[in-house]
C-alpha positions in Angstrom: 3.6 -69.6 61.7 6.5 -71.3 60.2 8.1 -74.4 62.5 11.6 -72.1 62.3 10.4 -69.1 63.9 9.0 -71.0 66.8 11.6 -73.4 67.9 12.8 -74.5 69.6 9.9 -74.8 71.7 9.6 -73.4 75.2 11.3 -75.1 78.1 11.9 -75.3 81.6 15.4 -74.7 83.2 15.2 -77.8 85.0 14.2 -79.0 81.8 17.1 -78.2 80.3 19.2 -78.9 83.2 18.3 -82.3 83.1 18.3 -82.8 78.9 22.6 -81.5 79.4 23.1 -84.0 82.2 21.5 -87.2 80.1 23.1 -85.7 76.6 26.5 -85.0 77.8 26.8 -88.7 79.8 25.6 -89.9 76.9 28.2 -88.3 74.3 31.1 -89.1 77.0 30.3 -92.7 77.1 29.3 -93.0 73.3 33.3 -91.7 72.4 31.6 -88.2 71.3 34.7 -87.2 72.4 37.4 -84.7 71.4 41.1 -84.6 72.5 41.1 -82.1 75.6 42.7 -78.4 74.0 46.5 -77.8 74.4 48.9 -74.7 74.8 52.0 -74.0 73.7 53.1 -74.3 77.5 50.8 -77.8 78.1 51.8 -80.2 74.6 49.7 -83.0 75.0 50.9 -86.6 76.2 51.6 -89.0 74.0 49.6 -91.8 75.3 45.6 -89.9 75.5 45.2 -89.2 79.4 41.5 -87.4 79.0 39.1 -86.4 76.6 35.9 -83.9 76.6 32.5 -84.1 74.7 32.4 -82.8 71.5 30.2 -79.3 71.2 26.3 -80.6 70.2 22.6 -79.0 70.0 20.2 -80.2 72.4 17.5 -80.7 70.1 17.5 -81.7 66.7 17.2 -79.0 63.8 14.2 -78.8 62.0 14.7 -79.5 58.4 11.8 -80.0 55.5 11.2 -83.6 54.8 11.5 -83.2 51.0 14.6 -81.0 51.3 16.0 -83.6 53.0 14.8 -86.7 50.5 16.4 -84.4 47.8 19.4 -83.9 49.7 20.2 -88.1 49.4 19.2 -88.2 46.2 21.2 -85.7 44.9 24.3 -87.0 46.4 24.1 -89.7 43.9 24.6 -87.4 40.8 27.5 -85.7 42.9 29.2 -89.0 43.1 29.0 -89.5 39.8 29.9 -85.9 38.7 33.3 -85.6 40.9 34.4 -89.3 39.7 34.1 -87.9 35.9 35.3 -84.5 36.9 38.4 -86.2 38.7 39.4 -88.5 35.1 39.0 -85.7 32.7 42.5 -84.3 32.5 42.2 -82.6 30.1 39.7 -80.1 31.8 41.6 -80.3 35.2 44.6 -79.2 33.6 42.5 -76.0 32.2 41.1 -75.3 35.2 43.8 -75.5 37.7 46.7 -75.9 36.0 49.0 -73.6 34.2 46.9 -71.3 32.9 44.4 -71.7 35.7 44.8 -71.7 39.2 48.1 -72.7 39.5 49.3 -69.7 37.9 48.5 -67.5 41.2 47.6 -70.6 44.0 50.9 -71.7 45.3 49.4 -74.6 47.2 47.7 -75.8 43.9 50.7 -75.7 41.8 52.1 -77.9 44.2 49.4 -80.6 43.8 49.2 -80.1 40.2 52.9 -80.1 39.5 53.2 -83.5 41.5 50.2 -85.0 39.7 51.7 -84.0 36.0 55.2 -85.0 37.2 53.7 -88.5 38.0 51.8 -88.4 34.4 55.0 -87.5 32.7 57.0 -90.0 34.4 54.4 -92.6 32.7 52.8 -94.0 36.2 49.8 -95.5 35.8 47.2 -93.7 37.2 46.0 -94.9 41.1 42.5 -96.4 41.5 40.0 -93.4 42.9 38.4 -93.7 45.8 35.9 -90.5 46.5 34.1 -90.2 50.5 32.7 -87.5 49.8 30.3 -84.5 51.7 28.1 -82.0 50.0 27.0 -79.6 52.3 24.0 -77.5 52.0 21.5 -74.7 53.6 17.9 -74.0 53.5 17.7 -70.6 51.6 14.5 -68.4 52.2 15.3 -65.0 50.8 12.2 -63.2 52.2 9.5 -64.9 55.0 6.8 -65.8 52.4 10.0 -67.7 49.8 9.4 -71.2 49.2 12.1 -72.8 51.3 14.7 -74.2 48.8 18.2 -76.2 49.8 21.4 -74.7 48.1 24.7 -75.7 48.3 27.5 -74.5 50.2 30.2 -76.4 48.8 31.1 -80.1 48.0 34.1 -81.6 49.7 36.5 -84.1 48.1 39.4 -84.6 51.3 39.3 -85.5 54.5 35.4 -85.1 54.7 35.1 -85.5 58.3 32.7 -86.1 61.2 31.4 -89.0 59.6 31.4 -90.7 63.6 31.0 -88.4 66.0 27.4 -86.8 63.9 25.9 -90.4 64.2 26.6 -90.5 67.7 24.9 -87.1 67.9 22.2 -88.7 66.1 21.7 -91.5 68.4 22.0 -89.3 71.3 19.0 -87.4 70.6 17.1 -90.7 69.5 17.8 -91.8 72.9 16.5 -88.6 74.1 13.2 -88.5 72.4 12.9 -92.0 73.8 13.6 -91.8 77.2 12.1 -88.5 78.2 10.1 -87.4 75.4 11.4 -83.9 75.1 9.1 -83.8 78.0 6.6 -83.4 75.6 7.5 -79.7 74.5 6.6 -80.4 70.7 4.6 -83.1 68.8 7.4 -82.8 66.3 10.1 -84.6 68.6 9.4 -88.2 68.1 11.2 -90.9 66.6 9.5 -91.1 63.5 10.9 -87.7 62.8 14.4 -88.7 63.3 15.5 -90.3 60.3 18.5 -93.2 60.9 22.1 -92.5 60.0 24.6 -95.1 59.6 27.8 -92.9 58.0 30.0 -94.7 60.0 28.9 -98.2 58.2 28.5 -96.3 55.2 32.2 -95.0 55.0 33.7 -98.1 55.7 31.8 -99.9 53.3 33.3 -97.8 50.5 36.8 -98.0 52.3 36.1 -101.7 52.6 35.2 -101.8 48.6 38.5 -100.0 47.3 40.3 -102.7 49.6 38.9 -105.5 47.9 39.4 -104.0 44.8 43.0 -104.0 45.5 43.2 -107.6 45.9 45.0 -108.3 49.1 43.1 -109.3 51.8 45.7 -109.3 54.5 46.6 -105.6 53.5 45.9 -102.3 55.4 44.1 -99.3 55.4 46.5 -96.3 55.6 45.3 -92.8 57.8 47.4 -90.5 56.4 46.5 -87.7 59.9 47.6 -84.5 61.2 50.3 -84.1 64.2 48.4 -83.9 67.8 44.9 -84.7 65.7 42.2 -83.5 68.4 39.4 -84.9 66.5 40.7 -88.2 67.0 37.9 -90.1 68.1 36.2 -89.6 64.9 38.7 -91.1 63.1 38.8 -94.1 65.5 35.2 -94.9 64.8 35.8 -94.9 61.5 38.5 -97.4 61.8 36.9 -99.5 64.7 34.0 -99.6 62.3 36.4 -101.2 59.4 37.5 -103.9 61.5 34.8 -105.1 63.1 32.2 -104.9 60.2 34.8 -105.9 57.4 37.8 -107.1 59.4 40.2 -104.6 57.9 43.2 -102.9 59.8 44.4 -99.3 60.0 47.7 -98.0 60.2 48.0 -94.1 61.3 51.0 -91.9 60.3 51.4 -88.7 59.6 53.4 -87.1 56.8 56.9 -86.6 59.0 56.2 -90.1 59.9 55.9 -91.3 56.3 58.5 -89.9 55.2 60.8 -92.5 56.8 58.6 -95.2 56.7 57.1 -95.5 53.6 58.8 -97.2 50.5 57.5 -98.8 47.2 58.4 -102.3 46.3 59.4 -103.1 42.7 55.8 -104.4 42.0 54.4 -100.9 43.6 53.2 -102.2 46.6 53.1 -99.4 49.1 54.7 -100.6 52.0 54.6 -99.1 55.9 57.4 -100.0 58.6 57.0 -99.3 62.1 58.0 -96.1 63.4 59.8 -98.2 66.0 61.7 -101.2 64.9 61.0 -102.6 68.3 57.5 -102.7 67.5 57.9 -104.7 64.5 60.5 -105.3 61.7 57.7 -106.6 59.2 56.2 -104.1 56.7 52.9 -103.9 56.0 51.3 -103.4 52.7 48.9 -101.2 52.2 45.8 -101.2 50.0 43.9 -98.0 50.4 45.4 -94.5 51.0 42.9 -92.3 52.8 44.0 -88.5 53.6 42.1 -87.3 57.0 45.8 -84.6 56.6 47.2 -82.8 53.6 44.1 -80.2 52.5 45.3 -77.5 53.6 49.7 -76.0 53.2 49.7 -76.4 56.7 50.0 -79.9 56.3 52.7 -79.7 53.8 55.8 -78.3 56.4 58.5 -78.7 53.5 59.3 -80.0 50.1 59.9 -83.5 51.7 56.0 -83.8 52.6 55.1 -83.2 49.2 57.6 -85.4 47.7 56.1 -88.2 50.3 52.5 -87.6 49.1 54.2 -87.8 45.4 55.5 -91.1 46.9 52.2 -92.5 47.7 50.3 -91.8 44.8 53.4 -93.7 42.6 52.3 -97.0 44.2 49.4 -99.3 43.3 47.0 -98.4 46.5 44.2 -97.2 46.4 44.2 -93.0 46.8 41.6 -91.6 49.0 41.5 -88.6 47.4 44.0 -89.0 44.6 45.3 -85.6 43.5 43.5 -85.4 40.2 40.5 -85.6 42.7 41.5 -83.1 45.6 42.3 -80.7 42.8 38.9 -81.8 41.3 37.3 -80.6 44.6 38.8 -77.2 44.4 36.3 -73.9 44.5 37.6 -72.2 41.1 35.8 -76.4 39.6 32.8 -75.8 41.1 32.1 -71.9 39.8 33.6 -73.4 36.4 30.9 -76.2 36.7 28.0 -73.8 37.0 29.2 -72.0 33.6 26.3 -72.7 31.0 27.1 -76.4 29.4 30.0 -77.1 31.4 27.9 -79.2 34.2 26.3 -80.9 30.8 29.4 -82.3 29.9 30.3 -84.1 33.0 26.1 -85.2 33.6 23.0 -85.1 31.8 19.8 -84.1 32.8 18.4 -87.5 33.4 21.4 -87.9 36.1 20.7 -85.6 38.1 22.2 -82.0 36.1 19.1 -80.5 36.2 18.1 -80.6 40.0 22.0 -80.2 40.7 21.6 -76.9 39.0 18.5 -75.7 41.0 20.6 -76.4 44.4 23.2 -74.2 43.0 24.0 -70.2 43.9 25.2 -67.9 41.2 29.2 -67.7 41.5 31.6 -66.0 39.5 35.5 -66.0 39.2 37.3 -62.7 39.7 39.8 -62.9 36.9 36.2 -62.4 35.0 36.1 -58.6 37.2 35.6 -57.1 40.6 33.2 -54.5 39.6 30.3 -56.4 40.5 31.8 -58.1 43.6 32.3 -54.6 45.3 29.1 -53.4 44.5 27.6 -56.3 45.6 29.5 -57.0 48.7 26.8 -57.3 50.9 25.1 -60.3 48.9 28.6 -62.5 48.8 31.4 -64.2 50.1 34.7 -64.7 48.6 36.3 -68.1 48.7 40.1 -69.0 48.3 41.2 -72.7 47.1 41.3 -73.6 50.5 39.6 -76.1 52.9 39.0 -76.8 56.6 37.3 -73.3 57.6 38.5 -69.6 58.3 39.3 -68.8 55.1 36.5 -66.9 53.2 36.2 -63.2 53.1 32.3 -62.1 53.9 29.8 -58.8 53.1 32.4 -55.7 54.1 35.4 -57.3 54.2 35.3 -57.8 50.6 35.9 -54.3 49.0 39.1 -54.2 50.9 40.5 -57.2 50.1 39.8 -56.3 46.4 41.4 -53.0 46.8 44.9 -54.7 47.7 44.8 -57.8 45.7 46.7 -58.0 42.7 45.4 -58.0 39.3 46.6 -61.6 38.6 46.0 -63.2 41.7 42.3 -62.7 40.7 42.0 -65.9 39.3 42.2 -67.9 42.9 39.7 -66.4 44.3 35.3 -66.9 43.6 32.6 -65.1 44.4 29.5 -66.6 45.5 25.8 -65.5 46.6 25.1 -65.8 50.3 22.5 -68.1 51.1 19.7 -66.6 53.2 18.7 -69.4 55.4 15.4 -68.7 57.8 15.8 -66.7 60.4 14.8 -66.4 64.1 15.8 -70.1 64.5 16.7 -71.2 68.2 18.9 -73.4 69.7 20.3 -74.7 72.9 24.3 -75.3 72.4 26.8 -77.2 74.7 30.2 -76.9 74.9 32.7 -78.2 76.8 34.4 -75.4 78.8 31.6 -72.8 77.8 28.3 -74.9 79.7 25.2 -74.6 77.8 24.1 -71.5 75.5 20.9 -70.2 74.1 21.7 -68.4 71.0 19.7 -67.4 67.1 21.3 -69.8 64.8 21.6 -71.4 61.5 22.1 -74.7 60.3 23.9 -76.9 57.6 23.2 -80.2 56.5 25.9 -82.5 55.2 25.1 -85.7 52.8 28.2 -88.3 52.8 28.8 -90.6 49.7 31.2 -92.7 48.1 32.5 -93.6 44.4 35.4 -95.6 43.5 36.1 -95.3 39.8 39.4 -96.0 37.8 40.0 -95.5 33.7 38.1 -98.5 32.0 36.6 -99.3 35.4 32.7 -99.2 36.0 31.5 -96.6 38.6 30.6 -97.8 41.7 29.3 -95.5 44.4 26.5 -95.3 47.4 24.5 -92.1 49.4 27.0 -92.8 53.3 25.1 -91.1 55.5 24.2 -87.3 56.8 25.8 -84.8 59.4 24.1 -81.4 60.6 26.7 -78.6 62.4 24.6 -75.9 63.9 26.2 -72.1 64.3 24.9 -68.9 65.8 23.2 -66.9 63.4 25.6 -64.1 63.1 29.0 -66.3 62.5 30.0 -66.9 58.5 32.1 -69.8 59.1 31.1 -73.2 59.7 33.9 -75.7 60.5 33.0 -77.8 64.3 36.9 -78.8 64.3 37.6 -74.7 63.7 35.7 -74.1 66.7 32.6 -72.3 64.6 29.6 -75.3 65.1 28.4 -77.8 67.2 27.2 -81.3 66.4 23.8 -81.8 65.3 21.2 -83.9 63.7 18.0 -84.1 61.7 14.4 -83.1 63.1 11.7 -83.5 59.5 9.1 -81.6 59.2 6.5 -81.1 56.6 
């Protein structure tokens, strides 16, 4: 009997009574931690005043050891793919630029237009710095299937939950260790846990772009969202930065840069306090890293776009530069699977090969819908759009067709679902909610980095792995969108 239809294994009450208490101390003293949830009637202070455990599994998901070997492996190619991708203008301008997706995506025209404005205007182009997340599942079409790993999508901006998924990591490390899972399953030991050090990982690359940039006393810039929840993670990140490479953070968000941010005749991109009685000494920053400004959200007016124009005119290093967010969009990876495209970018001894086989079928609509209604049941539909809680699943999708215009086609791809196993269990905690026993499925995340640069040798590491675990019958799969919990990796053979 497969390890996925029998877990997780049976367990006591008091069992799992005791497993929540030791888990949940442990993620509220590890900073696990969200940002307690506001209301329109309850803003939240401006100094932090509480915090609550971020949602997690109990146990560890089971994923195949080899799946999982290939998983890190591949993430090597990707890094190398999406740095070549992102410095081929020529191809990002066919894909998503006039023409492209910019013809019917508002929100990419608006990157685009800013990046060929900044071409045109002869800036040289920024240094790259990629991190990086391609996420995957296990796909099983039918019981007896070989269990393959397919990918869900590969993310370019604000790849996040780097910190927290280590601590979720280390929490059921600790677990194995201190009570043995009670001894409910062979299977949860420590040699079956493998380690995972993203948040070293992350700033290492974060670390490399800054010493690229040549000024040691410079700052990292966090370009964030307004009343960011996920907070903590970010703070790991940067506590991570400082005490393993003694580098500083500065956090603004885009309102906030647009008053104090300013380029210096050299290009130096230089921060002032949002308060001059703070400090009346700019700071110069070396590395731009966007944990905001995926989504139009992020974008209130003109003037936030015209500040992240502003950024990417300086010399710092840009954390994703636009020519690599817009690398990152959905319409680039259904062109990539096109026959020869992927061939152009990578060649089989790098990795095209195997990145193919983790690959679904996808298809633009601008190439027809016939096959997308008929088919609705097999796919989802994906929008250039990240951060969850946009994709149109199964019988959703012949409607939508029905009322979309003919020439807004072209922003939208249809994919094959993924069939991962089924009959998977899983204990889930949630602050608010207590602890659930649901069917569920689970994704696994591989970090990475690249910094690249015209002329400039690629460099670029494997950062790390996250798993966010979901009840079986939700589509979406964003923890910050409220759809997963934190989880972590249990190999099996």
């Amino acid at each position: 009997m497969s390890v996925f239809t029998c877990w997780p294994p049976d367990i006591t009450t008091e069992q799992l009574d005791q497993l929540t208490l030791l888990a949940a101390s442990f993620a509220l003293s590890h900073s696990c931690l969200y940002l307690p949830p506001v209301s329109p009637d309850k803003p939240p202070p401006s100094i932090p005043e509480s915090a609550i455990h971020a949602p997690f599994s109990l146990l560890p998901a089971p994923i195949p050891r080899h799946l999982f070997a290939q998983s890190l492996t591949l993430q090597h190619a990707y890094n190398t793919l999406y740095a070549r991708v992102a410095l081929d203008t020529a191809f990002l301008d066919q894909v998503m630029g006039p023409g492209g997706v910019a013809d019917v995506d508002e929100f990419t025209r608006e990157l685009w237009s800013a990046w060929k404005s900044l071409r045109d205007q002869g800036i040289p182009p920024p240094l790259h710095l990629g991190l990086f997340r391609s996420d995957y599942l296990l796909h099983q079409p039918a019981a007896n299937d070989p269990i393959a790993l397919k990918q869900v999508e590969f993310n370019t901006i604000s790849a996040s939950f780097g910190g927290l998924s280590q601590k979720v990591a280390e929490m059921h490390r600790y677990l194995v260790e201190s009570t043995g899972y009670f001894s409910i399953s062979p299977l949860l030991s420590s040699e079956n846990l493998p380690p995972n050090d993203n948040l070293n990982g992350l700033a290492k690359g974060l670390a490399e772009a800054h010493r690229a940039y040549g000024v040691s006393n410079a700052q990292v810039l966090f370009v964030i969202q307004p009343n960011e929840r996920n907070v903590f993670d970010q703070r790991l990140l940067e506590y991570q930065l400082f005490e393993s490479f003694r580098i500083c953070v500065t956090r603004r968000t885009f309102a906030e840069l647009g008053i104090t941010a300013s380029i210096s005749p050299s290009r130096a991109l230089l921060i002032t306090p949002v308060s001059p009685g703070l400090n009346t000494t700019p700071v110069e920053i070396s590395v731009v890293y966007y944990r905001a400004g995926y989504t139009p959200t992020d974008y209130a007016s003109s003037a936030d776009y015209a500040t992240r124009a502003l950024l990417e005119r300086s010399r710092a290093v840009q954390c994703p530069s636009l020519a690599l967010q817009l690398a990152g969009g959905k319409k680039v990876q259904e062109v990539l699977t096109r026959p020869g495209i992927l061939e152009r970018f990578l060649s089989p001894s790098e990795g095209a090969t195997a990145m193919r086989e983790s690959w679904m079928r996808m298809w633009g609509l601008d190439d027809g819908t016939e096959e997308a209604v008929k088919r609705a049941e097999e796919l989802v539909l994906k929008p250039q759009r990240e951060g969850g809680g946009n994709n149109i699943y199964r019988d959703k999708i012949p409607a939508l067709i029905a009322q979309l215009p003919h020439r807004d086609r072209a922003a939208w791809v249809a994919m094959e679902l993924i069939s991962p196993p089924r009959h998977t269990g899983a204990h889930l905690v949630r602050y608010g909610v207590g602890r659930v026993s649901a069917r569920v499925v689970s994704e696994l995340g591989v970090f990475g980095w690249a910094l690249f640069g015209e002329g400039r040798e690629l460099k670029e590491e494997q950062a790390g792995w996250l798993v966010r675990t979901k009840a079986e019958d939700v589509d979406e799969g964003g923890v910050a969108a409220g759809f997963s919990v934190l989880d972590s990796v249990l190999l099996v053979d």
